[in-house]
Backbone as XML, in Angstrom:
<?xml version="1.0"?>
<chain id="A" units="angstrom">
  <residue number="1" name="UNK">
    <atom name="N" x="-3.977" y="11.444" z="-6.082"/>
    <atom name="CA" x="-5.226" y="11.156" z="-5.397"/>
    <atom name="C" x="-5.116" y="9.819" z="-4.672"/>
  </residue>
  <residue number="2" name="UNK">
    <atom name="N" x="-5.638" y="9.697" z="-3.554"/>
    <atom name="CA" x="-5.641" y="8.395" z="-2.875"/>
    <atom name="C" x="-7.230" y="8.049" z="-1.897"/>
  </residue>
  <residue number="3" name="UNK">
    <atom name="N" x="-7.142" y="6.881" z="-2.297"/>
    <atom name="CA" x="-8.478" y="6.602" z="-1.379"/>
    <atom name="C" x="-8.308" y="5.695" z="0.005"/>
  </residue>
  <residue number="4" name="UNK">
    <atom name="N" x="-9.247" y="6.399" z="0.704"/>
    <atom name="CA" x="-8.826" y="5.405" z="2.374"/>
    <atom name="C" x="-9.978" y="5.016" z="2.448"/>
  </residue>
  <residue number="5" name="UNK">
    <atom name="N" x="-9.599" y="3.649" z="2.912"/>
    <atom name="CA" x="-10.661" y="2.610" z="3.401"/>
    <atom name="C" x="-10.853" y="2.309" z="4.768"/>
  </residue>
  <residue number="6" name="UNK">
    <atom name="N" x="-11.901" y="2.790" z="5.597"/>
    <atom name="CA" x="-12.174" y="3.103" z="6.998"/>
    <atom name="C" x="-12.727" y="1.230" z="7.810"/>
  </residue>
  <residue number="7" name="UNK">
    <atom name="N" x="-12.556" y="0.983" z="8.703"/>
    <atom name="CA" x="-13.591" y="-0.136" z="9.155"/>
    <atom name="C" x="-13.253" y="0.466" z="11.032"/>
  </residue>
  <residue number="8" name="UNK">
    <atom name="N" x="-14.478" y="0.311" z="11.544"/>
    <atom name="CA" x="-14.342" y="1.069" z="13.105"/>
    <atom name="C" x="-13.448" y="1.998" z="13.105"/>
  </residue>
  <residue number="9" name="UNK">
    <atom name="N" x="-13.202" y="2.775" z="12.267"/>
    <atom name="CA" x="-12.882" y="4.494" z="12.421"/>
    <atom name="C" x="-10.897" y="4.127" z="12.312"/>
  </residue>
  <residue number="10" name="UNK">
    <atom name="N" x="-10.976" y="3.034" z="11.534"/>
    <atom name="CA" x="-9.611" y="2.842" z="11.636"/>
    <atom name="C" x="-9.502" y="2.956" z="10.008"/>
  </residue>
  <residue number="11" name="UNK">
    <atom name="N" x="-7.810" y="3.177" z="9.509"/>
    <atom name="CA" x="-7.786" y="3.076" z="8.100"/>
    <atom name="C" x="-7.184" y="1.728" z="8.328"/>
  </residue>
  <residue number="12" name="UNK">
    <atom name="N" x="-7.969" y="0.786" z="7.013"/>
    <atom name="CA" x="-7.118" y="-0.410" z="6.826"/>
    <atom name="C" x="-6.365" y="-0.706" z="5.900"/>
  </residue>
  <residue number="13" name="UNK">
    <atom name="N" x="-7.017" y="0.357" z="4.507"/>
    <atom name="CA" x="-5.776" y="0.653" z="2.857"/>
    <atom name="C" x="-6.248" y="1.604" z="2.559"/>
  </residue>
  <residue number="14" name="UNK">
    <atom name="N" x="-4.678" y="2.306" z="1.982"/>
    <atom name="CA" x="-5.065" y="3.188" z="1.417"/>
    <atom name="C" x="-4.101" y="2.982" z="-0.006"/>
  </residue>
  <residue number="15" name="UNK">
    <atom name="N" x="-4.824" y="3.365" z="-1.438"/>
    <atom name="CA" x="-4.071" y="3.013" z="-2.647"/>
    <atom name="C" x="-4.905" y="4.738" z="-3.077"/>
  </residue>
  <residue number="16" name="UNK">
    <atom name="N" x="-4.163" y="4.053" z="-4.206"/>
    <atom name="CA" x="-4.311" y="4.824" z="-5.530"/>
    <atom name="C" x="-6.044" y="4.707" z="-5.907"/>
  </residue>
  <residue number="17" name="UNK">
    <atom name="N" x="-6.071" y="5.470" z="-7.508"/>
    <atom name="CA" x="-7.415" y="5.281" z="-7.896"/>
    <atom name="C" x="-7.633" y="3.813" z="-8.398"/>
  </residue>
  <residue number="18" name="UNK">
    <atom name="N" x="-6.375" y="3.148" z="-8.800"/>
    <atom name="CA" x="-6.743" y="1.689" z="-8.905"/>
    <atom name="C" x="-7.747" y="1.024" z="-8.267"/>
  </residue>
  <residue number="19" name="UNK">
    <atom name="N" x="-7.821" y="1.443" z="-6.794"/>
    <atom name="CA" x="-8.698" y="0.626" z="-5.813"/>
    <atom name="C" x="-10.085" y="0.638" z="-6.019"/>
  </residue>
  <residue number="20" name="UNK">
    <atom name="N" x="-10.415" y="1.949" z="-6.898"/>
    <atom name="CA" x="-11.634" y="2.297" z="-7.369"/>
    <atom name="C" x="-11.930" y="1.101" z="-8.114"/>
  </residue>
  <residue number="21" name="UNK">
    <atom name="N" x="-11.753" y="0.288" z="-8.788"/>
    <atom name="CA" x="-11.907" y="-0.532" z="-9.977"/>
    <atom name="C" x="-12.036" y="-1.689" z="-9.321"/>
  </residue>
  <residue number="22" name="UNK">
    <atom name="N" x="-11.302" y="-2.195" z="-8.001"/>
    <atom name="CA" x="-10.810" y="-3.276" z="-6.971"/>
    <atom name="C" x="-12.521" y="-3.500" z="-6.196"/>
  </residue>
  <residue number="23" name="UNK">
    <atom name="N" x="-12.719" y="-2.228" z="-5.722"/>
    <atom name="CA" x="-13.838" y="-1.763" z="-4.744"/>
    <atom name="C" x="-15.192" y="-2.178" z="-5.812"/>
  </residue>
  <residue number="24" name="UNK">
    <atom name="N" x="-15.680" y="-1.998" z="-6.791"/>
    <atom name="CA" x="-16.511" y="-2.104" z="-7.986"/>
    <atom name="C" x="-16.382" y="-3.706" z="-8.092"/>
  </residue>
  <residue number="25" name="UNK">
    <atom name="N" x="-15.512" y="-4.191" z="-8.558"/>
    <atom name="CA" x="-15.697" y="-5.578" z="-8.529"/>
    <atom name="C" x="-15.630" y="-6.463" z="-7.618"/>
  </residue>
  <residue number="26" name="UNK">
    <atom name="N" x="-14.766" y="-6.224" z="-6.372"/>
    <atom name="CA" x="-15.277" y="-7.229" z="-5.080"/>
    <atom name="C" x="-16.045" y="-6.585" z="-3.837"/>
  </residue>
  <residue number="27" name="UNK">
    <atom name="N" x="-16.417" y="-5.487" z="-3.800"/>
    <atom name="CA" x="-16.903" y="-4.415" z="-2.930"/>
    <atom name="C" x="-16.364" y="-4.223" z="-1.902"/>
  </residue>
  <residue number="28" name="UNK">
    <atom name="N" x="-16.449" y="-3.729" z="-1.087"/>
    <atom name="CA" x="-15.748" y="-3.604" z="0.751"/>
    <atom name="C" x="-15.195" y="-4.926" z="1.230"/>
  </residue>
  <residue number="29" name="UNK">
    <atom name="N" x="-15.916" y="-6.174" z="1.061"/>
    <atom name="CA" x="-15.708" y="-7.051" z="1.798"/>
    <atom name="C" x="-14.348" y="-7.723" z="0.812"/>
  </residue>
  <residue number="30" name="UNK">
    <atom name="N" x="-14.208" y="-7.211" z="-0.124"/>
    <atom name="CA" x="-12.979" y="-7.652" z="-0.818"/>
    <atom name="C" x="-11.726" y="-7.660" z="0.026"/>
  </residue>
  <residue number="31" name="UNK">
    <atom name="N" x="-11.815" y="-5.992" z="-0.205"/>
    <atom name="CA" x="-11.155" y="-5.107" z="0.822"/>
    <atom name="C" x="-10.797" y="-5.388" z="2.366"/>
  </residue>
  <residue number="32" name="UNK">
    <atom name="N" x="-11.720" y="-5.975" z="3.518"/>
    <atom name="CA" x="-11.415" y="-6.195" z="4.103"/>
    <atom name="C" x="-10.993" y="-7.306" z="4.371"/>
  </residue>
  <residue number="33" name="UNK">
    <atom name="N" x="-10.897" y="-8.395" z="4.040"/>
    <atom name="CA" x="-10.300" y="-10.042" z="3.848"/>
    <atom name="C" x="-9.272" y="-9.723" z="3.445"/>
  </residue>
  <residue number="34" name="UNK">
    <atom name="N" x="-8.702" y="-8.606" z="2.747"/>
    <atom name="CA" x="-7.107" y="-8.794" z="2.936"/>
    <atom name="C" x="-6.221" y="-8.771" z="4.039"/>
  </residue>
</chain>
């Protein structure tokens, strides 16, 4: 299973279900500052 992370219709990561846990504690904006 993998999850994609969209911003303007682009993918910017895509992981594992790990990210699920990543996404929960710093939310999207975690995500995108990388």
């Amino acid at each position: 299973d993998y999850i994609h992370v969209l911003k303007e219709g682009k993918v910017i990561k895509t992981a594992g279900v790990e990210l699920v846990a990543k996404l929960e504690a710093d939310g999207y904006d975690g995500i995108v500052e990388e």
